[in-house]
N, C-alpha and C positions, 0 to 999 in steps of 0.2 A: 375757723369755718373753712370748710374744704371750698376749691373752685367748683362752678358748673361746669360742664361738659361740654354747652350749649355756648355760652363764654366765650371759651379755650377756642372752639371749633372759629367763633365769628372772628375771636384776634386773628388766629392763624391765616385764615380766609383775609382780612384785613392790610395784611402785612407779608401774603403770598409775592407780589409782584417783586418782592427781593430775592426771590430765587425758592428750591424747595425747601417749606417749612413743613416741618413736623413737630408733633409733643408726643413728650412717654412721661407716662403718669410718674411719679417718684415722690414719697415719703405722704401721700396724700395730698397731694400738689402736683403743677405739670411743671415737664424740663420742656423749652422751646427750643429746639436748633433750625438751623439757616442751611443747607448743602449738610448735612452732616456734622455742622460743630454748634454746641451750646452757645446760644446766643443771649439767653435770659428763662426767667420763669414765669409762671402763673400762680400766685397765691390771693387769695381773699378776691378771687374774682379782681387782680389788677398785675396790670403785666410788667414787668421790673426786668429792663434791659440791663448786661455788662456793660459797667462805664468804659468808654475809649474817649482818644481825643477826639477820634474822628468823627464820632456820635455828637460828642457837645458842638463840634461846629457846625453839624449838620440843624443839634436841635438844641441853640445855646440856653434857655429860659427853664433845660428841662432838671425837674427837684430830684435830688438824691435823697434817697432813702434806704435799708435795709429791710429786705422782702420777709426776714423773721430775725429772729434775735441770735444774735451770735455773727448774721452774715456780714461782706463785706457790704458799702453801699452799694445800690444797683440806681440809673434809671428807671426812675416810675412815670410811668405814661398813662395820661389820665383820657385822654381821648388819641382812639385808634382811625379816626374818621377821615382824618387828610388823609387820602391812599399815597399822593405824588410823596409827601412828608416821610408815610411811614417807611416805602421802600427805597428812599435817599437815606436815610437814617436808619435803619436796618442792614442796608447793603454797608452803609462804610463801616459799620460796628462792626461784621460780620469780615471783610477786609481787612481789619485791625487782629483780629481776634488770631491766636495760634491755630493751628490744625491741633485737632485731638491726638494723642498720644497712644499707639499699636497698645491693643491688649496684650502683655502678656498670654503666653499658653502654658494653663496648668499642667503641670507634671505630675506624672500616678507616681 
């Protein structure tokens, strides 16, 4: 079951105060990034952050899961509602996480 749109948009909105969040739809599912780096996804309408340490100490009780089969575990976040929550826990994932990697430029 694909996410809503309507969803995607209230997480993002949610979870704004960590800084600029955006999604880009990918594989019939959304990618969430934080400033520019993937920070987690949006499937079945539930949003599945990357594990860091820094996350777990931000939001220790929080259940691991795999956002489809094959993936690594993610944080699953069952409520988006604590705003102070989400963007303490947000930001330090986001802190943790690498800077995304320069695209190559194709050559003709």
């Amino acid at each position: 079951m694909a996410s809503n749109l309507d969803f995607v948009e209230y997480v993002c909105e949610q979870i704004g105060g960590a800084g600029e969040i955006t999604y880009r739809k990918m594989f019939g599912e959304y990618g969430v990034y934080c400033n520019g780096k993937i920070i987690g996804l949006i499937c079945d309408n539930q949003l599945f952050v990357k594990k860091t340490k820094a996350g777990a100490a931000v939001y220790p009780d929080c259940e691991e899961v795999a956002p489809y089969e094959g993936a690594k575990p993610h944080f699953v976040i069952e409520n988006v509602e604590d705003y102070d929550l989400m963007k303490r826990f947000i930001s330090a994932t986001y802190e943790e996480l690498p800077a995304p990697k320069p695209k190559k430029k194709k050559q003709i």
